[in-house]
N, C-alpha and C positions, 0 to 999 in steps of 0.2 A: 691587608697589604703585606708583601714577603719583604723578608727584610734580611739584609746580611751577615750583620753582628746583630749581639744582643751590649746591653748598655744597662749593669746594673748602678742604679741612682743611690750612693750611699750616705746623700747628706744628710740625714734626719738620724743616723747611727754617728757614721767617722767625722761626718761633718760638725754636731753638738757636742761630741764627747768632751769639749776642750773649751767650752762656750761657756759664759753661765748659763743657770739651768734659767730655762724659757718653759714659760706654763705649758699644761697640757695644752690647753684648745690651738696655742701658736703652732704648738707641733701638727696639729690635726692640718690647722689652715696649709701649712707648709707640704704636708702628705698631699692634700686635695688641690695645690699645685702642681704637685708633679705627677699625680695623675691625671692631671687635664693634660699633659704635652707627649700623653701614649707611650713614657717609658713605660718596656713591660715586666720590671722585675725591682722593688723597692726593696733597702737593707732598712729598718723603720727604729731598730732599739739594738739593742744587748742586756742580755740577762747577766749583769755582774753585780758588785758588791756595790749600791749606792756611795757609801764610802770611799771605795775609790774612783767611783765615776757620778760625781753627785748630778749631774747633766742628764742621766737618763734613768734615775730613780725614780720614775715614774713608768717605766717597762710596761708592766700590767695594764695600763690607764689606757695607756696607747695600744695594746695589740686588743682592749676589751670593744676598739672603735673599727679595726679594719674592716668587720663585714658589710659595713658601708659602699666598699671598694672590690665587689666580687670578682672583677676584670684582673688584676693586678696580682703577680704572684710577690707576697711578701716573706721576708727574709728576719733573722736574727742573729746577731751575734751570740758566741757563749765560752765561759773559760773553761766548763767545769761541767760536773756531774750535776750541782748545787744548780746552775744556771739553764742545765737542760732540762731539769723537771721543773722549774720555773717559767721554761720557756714552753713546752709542751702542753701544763696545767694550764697555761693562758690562750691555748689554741694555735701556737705559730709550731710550725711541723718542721718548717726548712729553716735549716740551720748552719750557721756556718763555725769552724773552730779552729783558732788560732795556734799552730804553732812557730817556735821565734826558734829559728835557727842557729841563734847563738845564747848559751850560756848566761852572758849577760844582761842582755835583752830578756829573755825568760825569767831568771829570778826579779826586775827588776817589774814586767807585764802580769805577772801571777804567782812571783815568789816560789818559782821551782825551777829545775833545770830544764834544759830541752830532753834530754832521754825522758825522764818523767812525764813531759807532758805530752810525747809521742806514746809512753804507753798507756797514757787516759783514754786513746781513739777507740782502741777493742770497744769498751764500755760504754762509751759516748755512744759509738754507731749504734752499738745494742738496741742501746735506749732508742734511740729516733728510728732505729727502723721496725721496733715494737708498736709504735705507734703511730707506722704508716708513713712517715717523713722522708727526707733526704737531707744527707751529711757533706757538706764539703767544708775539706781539711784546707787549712788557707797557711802557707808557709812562709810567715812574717820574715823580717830582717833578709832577705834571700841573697843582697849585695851587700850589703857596709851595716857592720853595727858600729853603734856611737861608744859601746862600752869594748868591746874584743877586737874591732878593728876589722878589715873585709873577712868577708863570709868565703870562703871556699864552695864555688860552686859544687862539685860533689857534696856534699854537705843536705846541699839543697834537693839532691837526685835522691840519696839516701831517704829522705823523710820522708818525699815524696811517694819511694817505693814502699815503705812502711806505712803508709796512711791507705793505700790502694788494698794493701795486703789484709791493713786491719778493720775494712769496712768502708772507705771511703769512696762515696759514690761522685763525688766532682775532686778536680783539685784548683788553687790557686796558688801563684808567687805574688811576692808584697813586696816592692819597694819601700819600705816602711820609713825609711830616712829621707829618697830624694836624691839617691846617690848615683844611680845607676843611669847610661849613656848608649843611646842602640846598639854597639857593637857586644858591652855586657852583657841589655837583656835578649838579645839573639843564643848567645851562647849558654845561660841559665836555662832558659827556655829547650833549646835544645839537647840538654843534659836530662831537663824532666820529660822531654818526648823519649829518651832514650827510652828508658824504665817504666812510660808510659803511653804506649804510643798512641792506644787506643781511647786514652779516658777525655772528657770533655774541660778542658785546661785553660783558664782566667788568669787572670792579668789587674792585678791593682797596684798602680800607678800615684806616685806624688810626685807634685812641678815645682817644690822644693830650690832646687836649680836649674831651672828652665828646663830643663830636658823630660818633662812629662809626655807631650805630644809627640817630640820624637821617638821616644820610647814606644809611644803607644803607636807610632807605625810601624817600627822596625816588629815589632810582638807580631801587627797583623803578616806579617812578610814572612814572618817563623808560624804561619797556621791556626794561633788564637784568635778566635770568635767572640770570645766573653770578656767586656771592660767593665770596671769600676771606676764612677766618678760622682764627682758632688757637685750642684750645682750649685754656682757662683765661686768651687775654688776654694768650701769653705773646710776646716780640716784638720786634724792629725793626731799624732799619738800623745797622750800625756806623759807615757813614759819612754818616751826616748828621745832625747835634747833634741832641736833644733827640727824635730818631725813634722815639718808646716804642709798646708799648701798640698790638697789633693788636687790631680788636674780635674777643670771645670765640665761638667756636663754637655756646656754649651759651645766650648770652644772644642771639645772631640766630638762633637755632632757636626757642629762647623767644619772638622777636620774631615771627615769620613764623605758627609753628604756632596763636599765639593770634587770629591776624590771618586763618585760615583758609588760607593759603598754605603747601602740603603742600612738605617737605620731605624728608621719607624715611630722617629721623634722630633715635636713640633719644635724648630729652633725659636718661634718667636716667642710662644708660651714657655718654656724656656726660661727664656731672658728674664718673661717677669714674673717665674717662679724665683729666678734669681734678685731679682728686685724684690721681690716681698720678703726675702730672707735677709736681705739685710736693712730693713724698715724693721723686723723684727730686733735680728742682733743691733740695732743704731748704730752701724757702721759700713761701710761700704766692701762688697764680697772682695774679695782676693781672683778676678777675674778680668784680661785683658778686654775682652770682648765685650764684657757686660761695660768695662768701662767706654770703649770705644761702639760701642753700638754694634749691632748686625748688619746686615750685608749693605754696601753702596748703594744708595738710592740717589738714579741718573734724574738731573735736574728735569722739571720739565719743559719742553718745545716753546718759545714765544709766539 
């Protein structure tokens, strides 16, 4: 089936990282829901410091299961050089790397500046594309940091054209905080079409303050194809205060599918991917929909 957007499912990465840690085999079960609801593209781990993400120090365990899932292209997050030979020794090729647009943000995510970890990219790509991969450079904080205060969209254009420059085969902007309102990410957006006009340009979104889904139309209105979401809602950064609340998988399916804009994912499997995610975590996911149910079901006829 042809499908409009793509919808990468990034709960088993952004969604845990902030959870306690949950066994392997939960994560598996969880992986083997959302590939039953035909998203085609799963972010599953991060190769970081167990230490500071004691939630997915299990990395290895989980990427030693993906070939179970041949259909599904899966993803990794990584901070580092340390994290890409980590991630590549374990078989995951596609990768994705974080830079945080602001100073504060950066030393507080990886304990270095943002110039610094804009020039890890040369070396990162290296690596992944020695060994057949793809790199996309994902430019955190890109509206409001919690520690420096709003981002200067140039800011966000710059890094952009530096990560293109320095090997980067996708890009992304992060609303990492929650902060950002259509009329923002329209113009973010379009400072990074400036400098790139050609590249294949994502979009990852938090509902933080309600305005995730509106974001995530106003994104598709500016050209973007490629979302990140989690399903149930679940989410966010440990290191930057108040980072809650990725928008829901099921409710930007809900969004797009009623909107006529084909995505190629089952909204009702879905739902109890989202349901089995929070039987797992023993609490109920951070999602409208999941709470109110799917679509109106008309009484039947007497």
């Amino acid at each position: 089936m042809s499908i409009d957007i793509v919808i990468r499912e990034v709960g088993p990465r952004d969604g845990l990282q902030i959870e306690r840690p949950l066994p392997t085999e939960a994560k598996l079960e969880f992986i083997d829901a959302l590939v039953a609801t035909g998203v085609p593209r799963i972010e599953v781990t991060s190769f970081v410091s167990p230490r500071a993400i004691p939630a997915l120090a299990d990395a290895e365990a989980v990427a030693a299961q993906l070939v179970q899932w041949p259909g599904v292209e899966f993803s990794a997050l990584v901070a580092g050089l340390g994290g890409v030979r980590r991630a590549l020794a374990s078989g995951v090729t596609r990768l994705e790397y974080v830079v945080s647009a602001s100073d504060g943000h950066s030393r507080a995510n990886v304990g270095r500046t943002s110039a610094e970890s804009v020039a890890l990219i040369a070396p990162i790509a290296d690596l992944v594309h020695e060994a057949g991969g793809e790199l996309e450079v994902i430019v955190a904080i890109a509206f409001d940091c919690p520690f420096d205060g709003r981002t200067p969209p140039e800011r966000v254009a710059e890094i952009a054209g530096r990560a293109l420059a320095s090997g980067a085969d996708t890009l992304s902007v992060a609303d990492t905080v929650g902060t950002a309102t259509p009329v923002r990410t329209g113009d973010v957006l379009d400072r990074v079409r400036a400098v790139a006009p050609e590249v294949d340009l994502g979009i990852h979104l938090h509902n933080t303050r309600g305005q995730g889904l509106a974001n995530a139309w106003a994104a598709y209105g500016h050209g973007v194809r490629r979302f990140d979401a989690s399903t149930g809602g679940i989410g966010g950064c440990p290191f930057a205060p108040g980072a809650s609340g990725n928008i829901a998988t099921e409710e930007l399916v809900y969004l797009f599918e009623d909107g006529g804009i084909r995505t190629g994912i089952d909204l009702d499997r879905t739902l109890a991917a989202a349901q089995l995610i929070s039987r797992l975590l023993g609490r109920p996911a951070d999602s409208n929909l999941l709470a109110a149910g799917g679509r109106l079901v008309p009484r039947p006829e007497r």
